[in-house]
Residue, then its C-alpha position, 0 to 999 in steps of 0.5 A: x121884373x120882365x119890360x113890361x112896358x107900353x102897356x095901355x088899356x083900350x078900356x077904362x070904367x068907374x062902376x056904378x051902384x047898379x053895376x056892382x049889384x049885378x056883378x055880385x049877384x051873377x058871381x054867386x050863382x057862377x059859384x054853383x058851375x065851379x068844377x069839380x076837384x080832380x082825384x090827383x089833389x089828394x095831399x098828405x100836405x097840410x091843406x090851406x086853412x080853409x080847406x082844413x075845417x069840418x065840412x060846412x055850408x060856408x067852408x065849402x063855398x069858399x073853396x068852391x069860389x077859388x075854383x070858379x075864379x080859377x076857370x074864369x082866369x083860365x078862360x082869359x088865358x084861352x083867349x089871349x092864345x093863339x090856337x094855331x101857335x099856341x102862344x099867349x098874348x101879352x095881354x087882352x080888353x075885357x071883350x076877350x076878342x081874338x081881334x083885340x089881342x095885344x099882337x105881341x108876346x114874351x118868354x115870360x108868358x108863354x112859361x106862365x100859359x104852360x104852367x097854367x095849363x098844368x094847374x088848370x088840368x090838376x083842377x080839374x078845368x081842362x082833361x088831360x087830353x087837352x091839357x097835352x094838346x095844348x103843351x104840345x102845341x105851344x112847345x112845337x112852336x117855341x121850339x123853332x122860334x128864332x133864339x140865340x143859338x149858342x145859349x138857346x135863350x129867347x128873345x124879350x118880344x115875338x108875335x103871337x100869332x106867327x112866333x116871329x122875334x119882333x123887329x118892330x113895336x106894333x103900332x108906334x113902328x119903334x124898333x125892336x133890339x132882340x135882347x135875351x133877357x135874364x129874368x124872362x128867360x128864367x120864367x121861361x126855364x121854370x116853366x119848362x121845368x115844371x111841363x117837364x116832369x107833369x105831363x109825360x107826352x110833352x115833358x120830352x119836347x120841353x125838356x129839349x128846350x130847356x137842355x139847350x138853355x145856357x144859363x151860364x151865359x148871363x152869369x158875371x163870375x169876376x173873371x174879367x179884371x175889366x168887369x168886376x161885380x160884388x165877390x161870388x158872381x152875379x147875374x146880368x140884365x142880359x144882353x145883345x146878340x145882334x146889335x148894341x141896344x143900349x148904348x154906354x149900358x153894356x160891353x162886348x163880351x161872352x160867358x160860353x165862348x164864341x162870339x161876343x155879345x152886348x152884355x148888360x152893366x147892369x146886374x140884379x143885386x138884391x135877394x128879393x127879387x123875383x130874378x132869384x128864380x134865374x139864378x136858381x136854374x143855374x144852381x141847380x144846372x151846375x152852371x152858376x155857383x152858389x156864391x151868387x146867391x150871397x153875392x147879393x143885398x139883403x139890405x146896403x149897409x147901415x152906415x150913412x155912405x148908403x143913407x140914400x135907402x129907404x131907411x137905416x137897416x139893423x142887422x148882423x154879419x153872417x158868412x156863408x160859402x167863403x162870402x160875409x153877408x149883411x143879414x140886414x132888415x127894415x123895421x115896419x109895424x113891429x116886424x124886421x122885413x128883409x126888403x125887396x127893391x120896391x116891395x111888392x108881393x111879386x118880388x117877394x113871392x112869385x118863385x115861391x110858387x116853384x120853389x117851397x122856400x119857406x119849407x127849404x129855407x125855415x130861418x131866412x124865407x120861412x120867416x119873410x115870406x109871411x111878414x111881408x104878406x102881413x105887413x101887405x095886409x097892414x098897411x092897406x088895411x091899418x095905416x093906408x086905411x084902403x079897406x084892401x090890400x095885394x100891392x104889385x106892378x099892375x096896369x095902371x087903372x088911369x092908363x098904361x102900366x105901373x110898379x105899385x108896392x109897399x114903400x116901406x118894403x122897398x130899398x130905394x131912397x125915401x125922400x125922393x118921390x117920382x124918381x124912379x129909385x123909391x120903394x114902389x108906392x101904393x097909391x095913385x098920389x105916390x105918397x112917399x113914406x120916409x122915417x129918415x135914416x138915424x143919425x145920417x138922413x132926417x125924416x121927411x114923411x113918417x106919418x103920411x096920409x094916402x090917396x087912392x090905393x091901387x090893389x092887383x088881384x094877384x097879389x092875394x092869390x099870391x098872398x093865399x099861399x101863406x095867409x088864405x083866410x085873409x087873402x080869400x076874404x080880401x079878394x071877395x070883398x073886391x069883387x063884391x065891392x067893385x065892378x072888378x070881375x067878368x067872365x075872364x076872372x079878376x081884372x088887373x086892378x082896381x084904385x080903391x077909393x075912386x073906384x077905377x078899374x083896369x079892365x084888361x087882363x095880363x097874361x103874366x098875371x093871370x098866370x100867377x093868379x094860376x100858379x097860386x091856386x094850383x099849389x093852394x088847391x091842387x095838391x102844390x102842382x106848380x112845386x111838385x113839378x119844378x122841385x124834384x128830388x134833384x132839384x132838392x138836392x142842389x138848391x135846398x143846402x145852398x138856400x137852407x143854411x140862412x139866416x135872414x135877420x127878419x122877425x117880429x120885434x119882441 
């Protein structure tokens, strides 16, 4: 995912009986203030489940309440932007003072402000005068910010308040190497997409920004002997435009022609991943083939040369654009998962909120996408015992920031805790989960017992996208049960059974948690605006074709 790092709380806070009393009571009579549906979400798509039953005293609540958090989450979002720029800061403390904004911001949270801003006009939060306003201001801005010219890509870290790329970390003095990064420019991308065909006024300023976009640029199509990658292509980390940043971890070399740059060794390799979304914009452009997408891992292979992953996949070969492909999956309670690199719903789900995958791609996500939620839910609920489930990076609710997920669900080595290569883990403990890998690797941990599991909101806002009924009743009982909610929405997580709570709000998830309830609520305004007809016609035949090897087990 986007560098998300040095990312530390100003404020941590375990509740009290009393605290979690008084917050349950103010958020029921926030219920009554919850703004009103706008005429545009009239859908001839399915509503979510509990918006389909006969009106009742309890059906309405429930919708009522996502509305209320999705004005209080826009509200965290308004005071992590600076009002003259328009760009969002990193993140903000719960005081939600100007002053304590995080003095830094990314391509990737500015994309989430603009898309939130379209959700939170489509809810009816905001009129669409504002809604333009603010688009218009921010894309002014982002559209003079320094960038790397020849591709128009961003760089990683810029100061909000000036929309200057940062030279400098804030406060330590470290030095900044400006990096134009794959997945945050992708974000970026997506958003731009998205304002482009939903607000006529901005649309024109965004789409000039995008068009100027070379996604080709972080696109490794094998035709250099010297740099060779898995056959069909695949997408760097990034690179370097100025000087090399990572030293030993790149080469000089270009995609488009002139001069050269620092690009990454690394290339992102496995299918879920919330980096697929870059390598859609380049599909749909024309500027990536559409071999990258089976370029990369479902699972590694099932032989014991790769018996370092998680577990022993099961799967068959299929072949797809000239390319053979493991179609392999993880087994976990009864389901064949197609795994993601730590198994977390942001991998797995976040260019779900642009791209309706499991309606494009029936057999390959269509199948995933709602295992992995469930197998979320499971293991917080059934094998960790948590009481709560929604695994994901977050802030650290003990300090700073961390990958959380699914142990299971992830394809790195699962013998080795704390090193780095794990399926994310989901508690505090990093209690490891490893049922060995047949005949090669012997299991260390099949049965373990968990600690103190730390659950994001944005996980179930995601999660509402293909289980509402569960996720609504997941993020009630958090808020009810926790001193976990305030006037900016959900804080960014919570260690369940300790009680510790991060109370600082991320501007990249709160944006998800935007992204989600748009789709949920407003009639899948995220989608409508990223999937044109266009779109369809050049991503949905290259992604619909497959078939994953995911399914409950008979």
């Amino acid at each position: 995912m986007a560098d998300l790092t040095d990312r530390t709380p100003k404020t941590l806070h375990t509740p009290s009986r009393r605290a979690l009393l008084v917050g349950g009571a103010a958020s029921v009579a926030a219920f009554a203030l919850a703004p009103s549906a706008s005429a545009s979400t009239t859908s001839a798509r399915q509503a979510p489940a509990f918006l389909r039953t006969a009106p009742n005293a309890v059906r309405s609540l429930e919708s009522a309440t996502v509305r209320t958090w999705a004005a209080d989450t826009w509200r965290s979002l308004v005071a992590m932007t600076n009002p003259q720029t328009g760009l969002p800061a990193d993140n903000i403390p719960e005081s939600l003072a100007p002053g304590d904004r995080s003095g830094y911001t990314s391509p990737t949270n500015i994309g989430g402000y603009l898309w939130s801003t379209i959700a939170a006009r489509e809810l009816g939060i905001i009129s669409r005068g504002e809604a333009t306003a603010r688009l218009i201001r921010t894309l002014k801005t982002l559209y003079r910010m320094e960038h790397h010219v020849p591709s128009g890509m961003y760089y990683n870290w810029y100061d909000e308040e000036t929309g200057k790329a940062l030279t400098s970390w804030p406060g330590s003095g470290d030095k900044v190497y400006a990096f134009a990064s794959s997945v945050d420019n992708g974000w970026l991308g997506a958003a731009l997409l998205v304002v482009a065909n939903s607000d006529r006024a901005a649309g024109p300023w965004a789409r000039r920004i995008f068009d100027r976009m070379r996604w080709k640029a972080f696109y490794n199509d094998n035709s250099d002997p010297a740099h060779q990658v898995r056959a069909g292509g695949l997408v760097h980390g990034g690179f370097y435009p100025y000087e090399d940043g990572r030293p030993g971890g790149t080469y000089l070399g270009t995609h488009i022609g002139g001069e050269p740059v620092w690009l990454t060794t690394h290339h992102y390799d496995t299918t879920v991943s919330e980096t697929r979304i870059t390598t859609y914009l380049g599909i749909i452009t024309g500027q990536i083939n559409p071999t990258a997408y089976y370029a990369t891992w479902r699972t590694f292979p099932d032989t014991c040369d790769w018996s370092w992953q998680e577990m022993k996949p099961v799967g068959v070969t299929r072949r797809y654009y000239g390319l053979d492909v493991y179609e392999g999956a993880y087994t976990y309670r009864g389901l064949h998962i197609v795994p993601g690199w730590g198994g977390s719903m942001f991998e797995e789900l976040m260019p779900d909120v642009f791209v309706d995958e499991a309606t494009w791609a029936p057999s390959s996500w269509g199948r995933n996408h709602p295992l992995h939620v469930r197998a979320q839910r499971e293991h917080g609920l059934v094998d960790a015992d948590y009481g709560y489930w929604g695994f994901s990076p977050s802030s650290n609710p003990a300090g700073g920031y961390r990958e959380y997920g699914v142990d299971p669900l992830g394809l790195g080595p699962g013998n080795e805790p704390g090193n780095g290569a794990n399926g994310y883990f989901s508690d505090q403990e990093m209690t490891n989960y490893d049922v060995g890998f047949d005949g090669c690797r012997a299991a260390t941990n099949p049965t373990p017992t968990y600690g103190d599991g730390v659950v994001t909101p944005h996980a179930s806002f995601l999660a509402m996208m293909h289980e509402p009924d569960q996720a609504f009743t997941n993020l009630a009982n958090i808020q009810a049960d926790f001193d976990a909610y305030d006037r900016g929405g959900f804080f960014d997580a919570v260690a369940v059974r300790s009680g510790m709570v991060a109370r600082r709000y991320l501007s990249l998830d709160q944006a998800m948690v935007m992204g989600a309830i748009g789709n949920v609520l407003g009639n899948d305004v995220i989608r409508r605006g990223f999937s044109t007809p266009a779109v369809e016609r050049a991503l949905k035949p290259v992604i619909g074709i497959e078939e994953f090897g995911a399914s409950p087990i008979a």
